[in-house]
N, C-alpha and C positions, 0 to 999 in steps of 0.2 A: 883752264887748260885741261885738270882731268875728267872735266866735264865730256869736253868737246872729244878726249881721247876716247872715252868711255862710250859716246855716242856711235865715234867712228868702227869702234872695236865690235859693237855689238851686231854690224852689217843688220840689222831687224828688219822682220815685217810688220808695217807699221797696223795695227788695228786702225781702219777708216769706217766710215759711213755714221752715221745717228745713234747715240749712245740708246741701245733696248733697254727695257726691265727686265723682261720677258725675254724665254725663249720663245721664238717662231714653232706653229705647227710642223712647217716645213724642216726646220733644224732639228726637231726632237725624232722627226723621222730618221735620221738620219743616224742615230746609237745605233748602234748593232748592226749596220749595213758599210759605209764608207767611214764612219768613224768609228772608235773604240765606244764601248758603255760609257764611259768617261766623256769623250768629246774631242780624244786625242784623231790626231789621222791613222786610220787603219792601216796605211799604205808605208812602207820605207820609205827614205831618202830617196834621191834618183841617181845617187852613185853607190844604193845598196849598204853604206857603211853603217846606216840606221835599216834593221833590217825592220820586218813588218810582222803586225802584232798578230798573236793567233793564238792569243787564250791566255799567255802567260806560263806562269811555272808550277802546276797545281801536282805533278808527280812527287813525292816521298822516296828520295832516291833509296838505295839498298843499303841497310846498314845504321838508319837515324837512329839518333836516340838523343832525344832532347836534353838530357841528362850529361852528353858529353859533349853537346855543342851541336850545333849545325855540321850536316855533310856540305861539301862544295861540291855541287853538282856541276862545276865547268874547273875542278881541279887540274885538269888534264889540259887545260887551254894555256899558252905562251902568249907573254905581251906580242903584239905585233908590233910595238916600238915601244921609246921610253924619252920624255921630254925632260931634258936637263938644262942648266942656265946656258950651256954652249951652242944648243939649236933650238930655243925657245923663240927664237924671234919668227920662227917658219910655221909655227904653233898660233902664233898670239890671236888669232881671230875666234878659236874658238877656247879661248882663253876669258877666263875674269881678270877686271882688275887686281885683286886680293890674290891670285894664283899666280900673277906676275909678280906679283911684290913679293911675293915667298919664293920663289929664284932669284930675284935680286937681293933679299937678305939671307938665304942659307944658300949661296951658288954655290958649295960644294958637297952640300949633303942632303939639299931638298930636289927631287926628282917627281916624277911623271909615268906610273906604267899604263900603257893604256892597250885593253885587251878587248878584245870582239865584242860588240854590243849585243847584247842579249834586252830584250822585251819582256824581262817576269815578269810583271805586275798581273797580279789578279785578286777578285774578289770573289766572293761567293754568287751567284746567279741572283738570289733575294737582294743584295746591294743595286744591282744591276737595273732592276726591275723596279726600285724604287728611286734611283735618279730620272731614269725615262718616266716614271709616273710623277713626279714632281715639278721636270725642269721647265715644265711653261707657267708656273704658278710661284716659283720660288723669287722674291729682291730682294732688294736691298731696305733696311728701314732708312728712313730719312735721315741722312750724315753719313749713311754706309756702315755705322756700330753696330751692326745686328742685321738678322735675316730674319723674314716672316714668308711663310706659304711652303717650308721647303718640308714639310711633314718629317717622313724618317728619311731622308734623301742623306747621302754620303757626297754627294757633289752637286750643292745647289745650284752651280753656274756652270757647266759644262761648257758655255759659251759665252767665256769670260769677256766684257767691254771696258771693267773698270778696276783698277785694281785691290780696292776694296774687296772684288766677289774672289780673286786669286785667292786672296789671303782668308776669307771663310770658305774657300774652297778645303784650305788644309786645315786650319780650324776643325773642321766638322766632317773629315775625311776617314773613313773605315779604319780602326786598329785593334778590329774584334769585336766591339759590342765594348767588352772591359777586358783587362788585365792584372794580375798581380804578379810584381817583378823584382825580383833582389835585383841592383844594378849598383855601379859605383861610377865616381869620378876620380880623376888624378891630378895634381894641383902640378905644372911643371916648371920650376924656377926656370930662368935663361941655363944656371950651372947643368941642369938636368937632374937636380932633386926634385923629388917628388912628394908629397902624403896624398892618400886617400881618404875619403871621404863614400862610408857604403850606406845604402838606402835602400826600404821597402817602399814601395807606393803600390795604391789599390788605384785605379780609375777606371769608373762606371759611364756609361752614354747614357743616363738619367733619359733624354729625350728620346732612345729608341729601342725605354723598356727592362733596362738591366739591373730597375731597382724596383725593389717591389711597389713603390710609387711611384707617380709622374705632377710635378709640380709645372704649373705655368711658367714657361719661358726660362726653366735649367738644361742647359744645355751638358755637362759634363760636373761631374764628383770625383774627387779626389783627397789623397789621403799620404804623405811622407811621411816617415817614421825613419829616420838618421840610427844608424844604427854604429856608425866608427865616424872619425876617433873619438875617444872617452870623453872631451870636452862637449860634444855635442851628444852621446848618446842618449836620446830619450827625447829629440826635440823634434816637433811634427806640426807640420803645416795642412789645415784642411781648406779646403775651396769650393764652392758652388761656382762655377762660371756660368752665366747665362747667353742667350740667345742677341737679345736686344738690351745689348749694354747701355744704350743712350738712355732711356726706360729704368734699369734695372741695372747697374755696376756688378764686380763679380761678387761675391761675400764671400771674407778670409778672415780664419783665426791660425792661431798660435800657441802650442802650448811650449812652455820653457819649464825643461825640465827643473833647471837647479831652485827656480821659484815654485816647482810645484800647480802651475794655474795657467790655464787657458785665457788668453785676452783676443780680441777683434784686432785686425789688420787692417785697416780702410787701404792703406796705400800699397796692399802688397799685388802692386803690379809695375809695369814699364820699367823705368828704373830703378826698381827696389834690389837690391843686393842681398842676395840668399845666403845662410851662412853657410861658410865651407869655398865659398867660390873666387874667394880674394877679391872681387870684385871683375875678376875677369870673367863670367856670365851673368848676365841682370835677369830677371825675371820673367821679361818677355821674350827670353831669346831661349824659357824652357820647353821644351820638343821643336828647338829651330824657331819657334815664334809661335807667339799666345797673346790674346788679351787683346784690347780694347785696340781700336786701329784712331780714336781721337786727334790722337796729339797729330797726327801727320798728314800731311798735304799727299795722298798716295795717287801714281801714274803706273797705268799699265802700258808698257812699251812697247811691248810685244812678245814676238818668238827668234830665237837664236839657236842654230846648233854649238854644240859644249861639253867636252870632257867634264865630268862629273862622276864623284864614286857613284860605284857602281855594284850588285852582286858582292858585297864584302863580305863575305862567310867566314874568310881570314879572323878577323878577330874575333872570329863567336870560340872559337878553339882554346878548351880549356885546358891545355898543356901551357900555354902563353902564359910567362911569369912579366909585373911590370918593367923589368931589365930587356924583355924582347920587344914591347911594341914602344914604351916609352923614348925618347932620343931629345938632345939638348934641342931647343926650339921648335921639334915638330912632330908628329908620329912619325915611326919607320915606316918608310915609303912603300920595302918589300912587305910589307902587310897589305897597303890598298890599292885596290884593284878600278881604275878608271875606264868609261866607256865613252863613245859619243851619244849623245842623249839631246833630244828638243826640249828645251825649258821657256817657260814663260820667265819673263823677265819684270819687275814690279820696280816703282822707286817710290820710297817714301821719303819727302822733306819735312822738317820739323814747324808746324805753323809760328806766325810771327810769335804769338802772344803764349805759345805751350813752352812744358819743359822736359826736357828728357837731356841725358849725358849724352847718347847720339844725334847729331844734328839730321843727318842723311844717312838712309840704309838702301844696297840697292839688293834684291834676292832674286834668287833665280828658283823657278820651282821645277820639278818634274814634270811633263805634260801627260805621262803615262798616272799619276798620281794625285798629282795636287802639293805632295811632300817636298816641301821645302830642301833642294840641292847643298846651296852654297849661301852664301852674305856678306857684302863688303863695307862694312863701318866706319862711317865717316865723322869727324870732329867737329866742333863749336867753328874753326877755320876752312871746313871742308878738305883738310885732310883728310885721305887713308889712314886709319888710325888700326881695324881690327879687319877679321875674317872667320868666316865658319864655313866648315864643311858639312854633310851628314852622311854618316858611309853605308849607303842602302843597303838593303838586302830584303829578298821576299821569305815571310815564314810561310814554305810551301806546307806544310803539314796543316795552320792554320788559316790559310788563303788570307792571308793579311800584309802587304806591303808595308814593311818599314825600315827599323836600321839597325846598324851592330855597335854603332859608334857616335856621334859628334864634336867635333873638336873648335876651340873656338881660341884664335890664336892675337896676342897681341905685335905686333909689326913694329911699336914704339920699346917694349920693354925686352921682349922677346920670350917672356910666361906664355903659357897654353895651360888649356886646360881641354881633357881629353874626357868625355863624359858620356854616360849611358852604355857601360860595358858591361859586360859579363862573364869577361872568361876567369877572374877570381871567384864567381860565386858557383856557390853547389846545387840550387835549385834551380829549374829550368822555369822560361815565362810561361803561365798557364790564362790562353786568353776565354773570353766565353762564357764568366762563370756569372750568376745572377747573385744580386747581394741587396741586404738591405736598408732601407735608408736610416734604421737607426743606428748602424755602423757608421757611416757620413754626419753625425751631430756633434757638436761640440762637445758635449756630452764625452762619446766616445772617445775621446781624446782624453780628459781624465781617465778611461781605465786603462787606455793602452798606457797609458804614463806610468801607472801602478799607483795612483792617488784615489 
Protein backbone atom coordinates (compact mmCIF):
# COMPACT_ATOMS: atom_id res chain seq x y z
CA UNK A 1 0.00 0.00 0.00
CA UNK A 2 2.63 2.58 0.61
CA UNK A 3 4.21 1.69 -2.38
CA UNK A 4 1.45 2.24 -4.58
CA UNK A 5 0.66 5.53 -2.22
CA UNK A 6 4.05 6.66 -2.81
CA UNK A 7 3.85 6.05 -6.57
CA UNK A 8 0.58 7.78 -6.88
CA UNK A 9 1.87 10.87 -4.70
CA UNK A 10 4.82 11.31 -6.68
CA UNK A 11 2.50 12.45 -10.17
CA UNK A 12 6.50 11.82 -12.14
CA UNK A 13 7.83 12.10 -15.26
CA UNK A 14 8.62 8.88 -16.17
CA UNK A 15 12.38 8.74 -17.73
CA UNK A 16 11.67 6.54 -21.19
CA UNK A 17 13.52 5.55 -24.18
CA UNK A 18 16.93 3.28 -24.20
CA UNK A 19 19.04 3.47 -21.19
CA UNK A 20 22.49 5.88 -22.85
CA UNK A 21 25.96 5.68 -21.33
CA UNK A 22 26.80 8.55 -22.92
CA UNK A 23 25.72 11.87 -23.19
CA UNK A 24 24.59 12.77 -26.95
CA UNK A 25 26.49 15.50 -28.94
CA UNK A 26 23.13 16.96 -29.26
CA UNK A 27 22.32 17.03 -25.44
CA UNK A 28 25.63 18.43 -24.38
CA UNK A 29 24.78 21.20 -26.75
CA UNK A 30 22.37 22.12 -24.91
CA UNK A 31 24.29 23.36 -21.22
CA UNK A 32 24.20 26.89 -21.33
CA UNK A 33 21.41 27.39 -23.88
CA UNK A 34 17.98 25.66 -22.80
CA UNK A 35 19.31 24.05 -19.98
CA UNK A 36 21.38 25.11 -16.80
CA UNK A 37 25.39 24.02 -16.94
CA UNK A 38 24.14 21.34 -14.78
CA UNK A 39 21.29 19.85 -17.08
CA UNK A 40 18.57 21.38 -15.12
CA UNK A 41 15.74 23.23 -17.29
CA UNK A 42 16.67 26.76 -17.66
CA UNK A 43 13.10 27.64 -18.01
CA UNK A 44 10.33 27.89 -14.78
CA UNK A 45 7.38 26.04 -14.04
CA UNK A 46 4.52 27.13 -16.40
CA UNK A 47 2.66 28.53 -13.48
CA UNK A 48 5.92 30.59 -12.60
CA UNK A 49 6.03 29.16 -8.92
CA UNK A 50 9.42 27.74 -10.01
CA UNK A 51 10.82 30.77 -11.38
CA UNK A 52 13.85 30.47 -13.90
CA UNK A 53 17.40 30.06 -13.43
CA UNK A 54 19.74 33.09 -14.50
CA UNK A 55 22.95 32.59 -12.83
CA UNK A 56 22.03 31.92 -9.29
CA UNK A 57 23.12 33.86 -6.15
CA UNK A 58 26.76 35.00 -6.79
CA UNK A 59 26.19 38.81 -5.10
CA UNK A 60 27.84 39.16 -1.42
CA UNK A 61 24.99 40.95 -0.08
CA UNK A 62 25.96 44.28 2.24
CA UNK A 63 27.27 43.77 5.60
CA UNK A 64 28.81 39.65 5.33
CA UNK A 65 31.04 38.59 7.47
CA UNK A 66 31.66 35.05 7.69
CA UNK A 67 32.66 35.23 11.00
CA UNK A 68 29.00 36.21 12.09
CA UNK A 69 27.06 33.87 9.96
CA UNK A 70 25.60 34.27 6.74
CA UNK A 71 23.42 37.56 5.72
CA UNK A 72 19.85 36.44 4.31
CA UNK A 73 19.62 37.99 1.38
CA UNK A 74 15.72 37.16 1.05
CA UNK A 75 15.41 38.38 4.96
CA UNK A 76 12.77 40.70 3.88
CA UNK A 77 10.58 37.91 2.09
CA UNK A 78 6.99 36.39 4.20
CA UNK A 79 5.87 32.89 3.87
CA UNK A 80 3.38 32.94 1.23
CA UNK A 81 1.64 30.31 3.16
CA UNK A 82 2.35 27.76 5.89
CA UNK A 83 1.33 23.79 5.86
CA UNK A 84 0.00 22.56 9.08
CA UNK A 85 -1.54 18.91 9.87
CA UNK A 86 -5.15 20.95 9.44
CA UNK A 87 -4.58 21.61 5.56
CA UNK A 88 -2.00 19.21 4.63
CA UNK A 89 -4.13 17.17 2.71
CA UNK A 90 -4.42 20.18 -0.11
CA UNK A 91 -0.46 20.01 -0.02
CA UNK A 92 0.09 16.27 -0.19
CA UNK A 93 1.28 15.93 -3.98
CA UNK A 94 4.07 17.92 -3.52
CA UNK A 95 4.70 16.47 -0.29
CA UNK A 96 7.13 13.24 0.54
CA UNK A 97 6.24 10.57 2.25
CA UNK A 98 8.34 11.18 5.47
CA UNK A 99 6.97 15.07 5.44
CA UNK A 100 3.60 13.51 5.84
CA UNK A 101 4.43 11.29 8.46
CA UNK A 102 5.96 14.19 10.48
CA UNK A 103 2.30 16.00 10.55
CA UNK A 104 0.77 13.04 11.54
CA UNK A 105 3.23 12.53 14.42
CA UNK A 106 3.84 16.16 15.67
CA UNK A 107 0.04 17.71 14.36
CA UNK A 108 0.57 20.14 16.71
CA UNK A 109 3.84 21.54 16.58
CA UNK A 110 5.43 20.24 13.18
CA UNK A 111 4.56 22.99 10.38
CA UNK A 112 5.35 24.05 6.84
CA UNK A 113 6.56 27.73 5.80
CA UNK A 114 6.85 27.83 2.42
CA UNK A 115 8.38 31.16 0.84
CA UNK A 116 9.06 32.13 -2.82
CA UNK A 117 11.38 29.98 -4.71
CA UNK A 118 14.38 31.35 -5.36
CA UNK A 119 17.16 29.50 -8.01
CA UNK A 120 20.72 30.32 -6.14
CA UNK A 121 22.64 27.61 -7.18
CA UNK A 122 25.73 28.57 -8.66
CA UNK A 123 29.14 27.52 -9.54
CA UNK A 124 32.13 28.94 -10.55
CA UNK A 125 32.34 29.21 -14.71
CA UNK A 126 35.61 26.54 -14.62
CA UNK A 127 32.99 23.92 -12.96
CA UNK A 128 30.78 24.74 -15.76
CA UNK A 129 33.19 24.27 -18.50
CA UNK A 130 34.37 21.08 -17.28
CA UNK A 131 30.94 19.22 -17.01
CA UNK A 132 30.10 20.35 -20.77
CA UNK A 133 33.78 19.08 -21.46
CA UNK A 134 33.39 15.79 -19.92
CA UNK A 135 29.60 14.96 -20.22
CA UNK A 136 29.88 12.81 -23.46
CA UNK A 137 32.82 10.69 -22.19
CA UNK A 138 31.78 10.27 -18.54
CA UNK A 139 29.69 6.22 -17.22
CA UNK A 140 29.14 4.25 -15.35
CA UNK A 141 31.74 1.44 -14.31
CA UNK A 142 30.22 -1.91 -14.54
CA UNK A 143 27.52 -2.45 -11.39
CA UNK A 144 27.28 1.50 -11.40
CA UNK A 145 30.11 1.53 -8.25
CA UNK A 146 32.07 4.06 -9.79
CA UNK A 147 32.66 6.42 -12.75
CA UNK A 148 35.35 6.39 -15.41
CA UNK A 149 35.92 9.17 -18.27
CA UNK A 150 34.45 12.09 -16.03
CA UNK A 151 37.97 13.84 -15.66
CA UNK A 152 37.60 16.96 -13.21
CA UNK A 153 33.64 17.11 -14.10
CA UNK A 154 31.45 18.08 -10.94
CA UNK A 155 28.43 16.55 -12.65
CA UNK A 156 29.25 13.55 -14.59
CA UNK A 157 25.63 12.85 -15.80
CA UNK A 158 23.88 15.82 -16.31
CA UNK A 159 21.56 13.60 -18.20
CA UNK A 160 20.70 11.32 -15.65
CA UNK A 161 18.98 7.51 -17.01
CA UNK A 162 19.89 5.60 -14.02
CA UNK A 163 19.84 6.07 -10.75
CA UNK A 164 23.07 5.07 -9.97
CA UNK A 165 24.53 8.37 -12.13
CA UNK A 166 21.97 10.70 -9.51
CA UNK A 167 23.78 9.57 -6.80
CA UNK A 168 27.52 10.05 -8.30
CA UNK A 169 25.93 13.05 -9.46
CA UNK A 170 26.11 14.36 -5.64
CA UNK A 171 28.86 12.07 -4.69
CA UNK A 172 31.14 14.22 -6.89
CA UNK A 173 29.19 17.53 -6.92
CA UNK A 174 31.37 21.01 -6.39
CA UNK A 175 31.84 21.95 -2.46
CA UNK A 176 34.71 24.02 -3.26
CA UNK A 177 37.56 22.10 -4.30
CA UNK A 178 38.11 21.32 -0.15
CA UNK A 179 37.03 22.70 3.02
CA UNK A 180 37.93 23.02 6.66
CA UNK A 181 34.93 23.36 8.99
CA UNK A 182 34.15 23.42 12.86
CA UNK A 183 30.54 21.90 12.75
CA UNK A 184 28.46 20.04 15.35
CA UNK A 185 25.59 17.71 15.82
CA UNK A 186 22.64 17.55 18.52
CA UNK A 187 21.56 14.28 19.81
CA UNK A 188 17.66 14.98 20.52
CA UNK A 189 15.83 12.64 22.95
CA UNK A 190 11.71 12.47 22.23
CA UNK A 191 11.77 14.56 26.09
CA UNK A 192 13.90 17.31 24.01
CA UNK A 193 17.16 16.76 25.74
CA UNK A 194 19.85 17.14 23.93
CA UNK A 195 24.12 16.70 23.92
CA UNK A 196 26.39 17.78 21.36
CA UNK A 197 28.83 16.36 19.74
CA UNK A 198 31.42 19.24 17.87
CA UNK A 199 33.89 18.20 15.10
CA UNK A 200 36.73 19.62 12.65
CA UNK A 201 36.94 17.78 9.42
CA UNK A 202 39.40 18.72 6.46
CA UNK A 203 38.06 17.38 2.97
CA UNK A 204 40.11 17.64 -0.08
CA UNK A 205 38.87 16.61 -3.99
CA UNK A 206 42.18 14.61 -4.27
CA UNK A 207 40.85 14.15 -8.08
CA UNK A 208 40.64 17.80 -8.95
CA UNK A 209 43.94 18.69 -7.74
CA UNK A 210 43.61 20.10 -3.96
CA UNK A 211 46.40 17.90 -2.78
CA UNK A 212 49.61 18.16 -3.79
CA UNK A 213 49.30 14.72 -5.19
CA UNK A 214 46.88 12.75 -7.50
CA UNK A 215 46.72 9.13 -6.90
CA UNK A 216 44.77 6.80 -9.34
CA UNK A 217 41.16 6.43 -8.79
CA UNK A 218 40.97 8.75 -5.17
CA UNK A 219 38.23 10.41 -5.51
CA UNK A 220 37.96 12.56 -2.15
CA UNK A 221 40.30 12.79 1.56
CA UNK A 222 38.99 13.33 4.51
CA UNK A 223 39.85 13.90 8.08
CA UNK A 224 37.42 14.23 11.60
CA UNK A 225 38.76 15.09 14.50
CA UNK A 226 35.65 15.03 17.54
CA UNK A 227 36.52 17.67 19.35
CA UNK A 228 33.28 17.41 22.44
CA UNK A 229 32.17 15.71 24.52
CA UNK A 230 35.31 14.63 26.69
CA UNK A 231 34.34 11.00 26.13
CA UNK A 232 35.16 11.31 22.54
CA UNK A 233 37.68 14.09 22.55
CA UNK A 234 40.73 13.03 20.40
CA UNK A 235 38.96 10.47 18.09
CA UNK A 236 39.32 10.93 14.27
CA UNK A 237 38.33 9.12 11.35
CA UNK A 238 40.47 9.24 8.00
CA UNK A 239 39.12 8.20 4.63
CA UNK A 240 40.41 7.87 1.01
CA UNK A 241 37.04 7.38 -0.95
CA UNK A 242 37.64 6.31 -4.30
CA UNK A 243 36.27 6.69 -7.74
CA UNK A 244 35.43 3.04 -8.80
CA UNK A 245 34.67 1.37 -5.77
CA UNK A 246 33.98 -2.17 -7.37
CA UNK A 247 37.90 -1.90 -8.32
CA UNK A 248 39.12 -0.30 -5.29
CA UNK A 249 36.78 -0.02 -1.78
CA UNK A 250 37.12 3.22 0.11
CA UNK A 251 40.23 2.95 2.79
CA UNK A 252 39.41 3.98 6.46
CA UNK A 253 41.30 4.09 9.61
CA UNK A 254 40.67 5.18 13.25
CA UNK A 255 42.36 6.58 15.69
CA UNK A 256 40.99 5.91 19.38
CA UNK A 257 42.17 8.22 21.51
CA UNK A 258 41.83 6.53 25.06
CA UNK A 259 44.13 3.53 23.32
CA UNK A 260 46.49 5.81 21.87
CA UNK A 261 46.78 3.91 18.11
CA UNK A 262 45.48 4.06 14.78
CA UNK A 263 43.78 0.82 13.50
CA UNK A 264 42.02 0.08 9.65
CA UNK A 265 38.24 0.30 9.37
CA UNK A 266 37.39 -2.10 6.50
CA UNK A 267 33.69 -1.83 7.25
CA UNK A 268 33.45 1.83 8.08
CA UNK A 269 30.90 2.43 5.53
CA UNK A 270 26.89 1.80 4.89
CA UNK A 271 25.64 0.74 8.05
CA UNK A 272 28.46 1.36 10.30
CA UNK A 273 27.44 3.59 13.20
CA UNK A 274 29.62 6.72 13.89
CA UNK A 275 30.27 7.51 17.38
CA UNK A 276 28.21 10.22 18.82
CA UNK A 277 25.31 9.48 16.65
CA UNK A 278 23.13 7.00 18.80
CA UNK A 279 22.78 5.14 15.98
CA UNK A 280 20.31 7.49 14.50
CA UNK A 281 22.74 8.45 11.55
CA UNK A 282 24.83 5.58 9.71
CA UNK A 283 27.58 6.42 7.69
CA UNK A 284 26.35 6.46 4.52
CA UNK A 285 23.79 9.02 5.16
CA UNK A 286 27.12 11.41 6.07
CA UNK A 287 26.56 14.64 3.66
CA UNK A 288 22.95 13.07 2.98
CA UNK A 289 24.62 9.95 1.31
CA UNK A 290 28.16 8.53 0.52
CA UNK A 291 29.77 5.47 -0.23
CA UNK A 292 29.42 2.55 -2.21
CA UNK A 293 25.88 2.29 -4.07
CA UNK A 294 26.46 -2.13 -3.94
CA UNK A 295 24.24 -3.15 -1.55
CA UNK A 296 21.05 -1.63 -3.49
CA UNK A 297 18.87 -2.43 -6.40
CA UNK A 298 18.64 1.58 -7.31
CA UNK A 299 15.67 3.13 -9.82
CA UNK A 300 15.52 6.45 -11.14
CA UNK A 301 11.91 7.44 -11.21
CA UNK A 302 12.02 10.49 -12.30
CA UNK A 303 11.09 14.32 -11.65
CA UNK A 304 8.53 15.81 -9.32
CA UNK A 305 7.82 19.22 -7.99
CA UNK A 306 8.47 19.57 -3.96
CA UNK A 307 8.53 21.75 -1.11
CA UNK A 308 12.10 21.26 0.08
CA UNK A 309 14.42 23.53 2.35
CA UNK A 310 15.27 25.89 0.81
CA UNK A 311 17.85 29.18 1.21
CA UNK A 312 18.19 28.52 5.04
CA UNK A 313 20.48 31.21 6.18
CA UNK A 314 18.32 31.08 9.41
CA UNK A 315 20.35 28.76 11.05
CA UNK A 316 23.88 29.97 9.99
CA UNK A 317 22.97 32.91 12.70
CA UNK A 318 25.30 32.81 15.52
CA UNK A 319 23.06 34.51 18.03
CA UNK A 320 20.89 30.89 17.91
CA UNK A 321 21.52 29.20 21.44
CA UNK A 322 20.51 25.26 21.32
CA UNK A 323 17.02 26.19 23.30
CA UNK A 324 16.03 28.38 19.91
CA UNK A 325 16.31 25.85 17.12
CA UNK A 326 16.23 22.59 19.15
CA UNK A 327 12.40 21.49 19.93
CA UNK A 328 10.93 17.93 21.25
CA UNK A 329 10.84 15.72 18.06
CA UNK A 330 11.83 18.17 15.43
CA UNK A 331 13.65 21.49 14.61
CA UNK A 332 11.75 24.81 15.03
CA UNK A 333 9.86 25.10 12.00
CA UNK A 334 10.24 29.09 12.42
CA UNK A 335 13.82 28.52 11.52
CA UNK A 336 13.30 26.76 8.10
CA UNK A 337 12.55 28.21 5.26
CA UNK A 338 10.88 25.88 2.36
CA UNK A 339 10.37 26.45 -1.41
CA UNK A 340 8.89 24.55 -4.40
CA UNK A 341 11.83 22.97 -6.12
CA UNK A 342 12.16 20.16 -9.19
CA UNK A 343 13.95 17.00 -7.63
CA UNK A 344 14.91 13.97 -9.15
CA UNK A 345 13.62 11.30 -7.32
CA UNK A 346 15.92 7.80 -6.98
CA UNK A 347 14.79 4.58 -5.04
CA UNK A 348 16.99 2.21 -3.80
CA UNK A 349 15.94 -1.51 -2.51
CA UNK A 350 18.16 -3.50 -0.69
CA UNK A 351 19.42 -6.81 -2.94
CA UNK A 352 18.23 -10.15 -1.97
CA UNK A 353 21.60 -11.44 -0.67
CA UNK A 354 22.99 -7.71 0.84
CA UNK A 355 22.94 -6.21 4.24
CA UNK A 356 22.20 -3.05 5.43
CA UNK A 357 19.69 -1.78 8.54
CA UNK A 358 17.58 -0.02 5.75
CA UNK A 359 15.84 -2.16 3.53
CA UNK A 360 14.41 0.67 1.12
CA UNK A 361 15.54 4.44 0.83
CA UNK A 362 13.79 6.66 -1.42
CA UNK A 363 15.66 10.45 -2.01
CA UNK A 364 14.90 13.21 -3.67
CA UNK A 365 17.73 15.39 -5.03
CA UNK A 366 17.86 18.97 -6.19
CA UNK A 367 17.87 19.23 -9.84
CA UNK A 368 19.52 22.81 -9.74
CA UNK A 369 22.40 20.58 -7.82
CA UNK A 370 22.67 17.21 -7.57
CA UNK A 371 22.47 17.73 -3.57
CA UNK A 372 20.53 15.57 -1.94
CA UNK A 373 17.01 17.39 -0.59
CA UNK A 374 15.24 14.84 1.57
CA UNK A 375 15.05 10.72 2.44
CA UNK A 376 12.51 8.57 3.56
CA UNK A 377 13.75 5.23 5.38
CA UNK A 378 12.31 2.36 5.17
CA UNK A 379 12.39 -1.11 7.44
CA UNK A 380 13.42 -4.81 7.13
CA UNK A 381 9.08 -4.82 6.83
CA UNK A 382 9.03 -1.77 4.42
CA UNK A 383 7.86 0.38 6.97
CA UNK A 384 8.40 4.17 7.14
CA UNK A 385 10.83 3.96 9.80
CA UNK A 386 13.09 7.49 9.37
CA UNK A 387 13.42 10.78 7.36
CA UNK A 388 16.06 13.38 6.59
CA UNK A 389 16.05 16.68 5.40
CA UNK A 390 18.93 18.95 4.22
CA UNK A 391 18.50 22.76 4.80
CA UNK A 392 20.24 24.22 1.60
CA UNK A 393 21.65 27.25 1.29
CA UNK A 394 24.21 28.88 -1.33
CA UNK A 395 27.79 30.10 0.10
CA UNK A 396 27.32 33.11 -2.19
CA UNK A 397 30.80 34.61 -1.10
CA UNK A 398 32.26 31.13 -2.32
CA UNK A 399 30.02 30.09 -5.26
CA UNK A 400 29.57 26.76 -3.67
CA UNK A 401 25.93 25.29 -3.07
CA UNK A 402 25.30 23.54 -0.06
CA UNK A 403 23.59 23.52 3.45
CA UNK A 404 23.21 25.01 7.08
CA UNK A 405 21.89 22.02 8.46
CA UNK A 406 20.69 18.25 8.09
CA UNK A 407 18.43 16.53 10.29
CA UNK A 408 17.61 13.15 10.38
CA UNK A 409 14.50 12.10 12.31
CA UNK A 410 13.35 8.93 13.76
CA UNK A 411 9.26 8.37 13.26
CA UNK A 412 9.32 5.11 15.49
CA UNK A 413 11.22 6.71 18.63
CA UNK A 414 10.76 10.10 18.02
CA UNK A 415 15.01 11.12 18.53
CA UNK A 416 16.45 13.37 15.82
CA UNK A 417 19.38 14.33 15.40
CA UNK A 418 20.11 17.76 14.00
CA UNK A 419 23.72 17.80 12.24
CA UNK A 420 26.26 20.00 10.36
CA UNK A 421 25.49 23.34 12.14
CA UNK A 422 27.38 25.99 13.01
CA UNK A 423 25.94 28.64 14.79
CA UNK A 424 27.73 27.45 18.16
CA UNK A 425 31.16 27.65 16.49
CA UNK A 426 33.58 30.64 16.23
CA UNK A 427 35.34 30.05 13.14
CA UNK A 428 33.81 30.47 9.80
CA UNK A 429 34.01 27.57 6.76
CA UNK A 430 37.05 28.38 4.81
CA UNK A 431 36.58 26.47 1.35
CA UNK A 432 39.64 26.56 -1.47
CA UNK A 433 42.62 25.83 0.42
CA UNK A 434 45.27 23.33 -1.16
CA UNK A 435 46.68 20.71 1.29
CA UNK A 436 48.90 18.08 1.51
CA UNK A 437 48.84 14.55 1.18
CA UNK A 438 50.87 13.81 3.87
CA UNK A 439 48.24 15.58 6.19
CA UNK A 440 45.65 12.70 4.75
CA UNK A 441 48.11 9.42 6.26
CA UNK A 442 47.54 7.60 8.93
CA UNK A 443 50.44 8.75 10.07
CA UNK A 444 48.90 12.09 10.65
CA UNK A 445 46.63 10.91 12.75
CA UNK A 446 49.02 10.00 15.52
CA UNK A 447 50.27 13.58 15.79
CA UNK A 448 46.99 15.22 15.55
CA UNK A 449 46.29 12.61 18.59
CA UNK A 450 49.33 14.12 20.39
CA UNK A 451 51.09 10.44 20.28
Amino acid sequence: MQAKTLMAALALVFVTGAVMARATPGQVARLGKDLTPVGAPMAGSADGLIPAWTGGLTKVPAGFNAAKGYVDPYAGEKPLFTITADNVAQYRDKLSPGQLAMFKKYPKTFTMHIYPSHRSAAMPDAQYTNIKKYAGSAELAPGGDGVTGAGESTVPFPFPTKGEEVLWNHVMRWTGGSFTRDYSWYVVQPSGKDFRVAVTDKWAAERLGYLDQKRPNINIDFIAYYREPATLQGTIYLIWDTLDQSKEPRHSWLYNAGQRRVRRVPDLCCDYTADGTEGLRLTDQYDGWNGTTERYDWKLLGKKEMYIPYDNYKLTDKSLKPGDVLTPGHVNPDLIRYELHRVWVVEGKLKPNARHLYYRRVMYFDEDTFQLAAADIYDAHNQLWRTQETYAMQYYDAKVPGYAGISFNDLNSGAYILDDVTFEEKRPEVFGNKFRLIDFQPDALRRMGGN
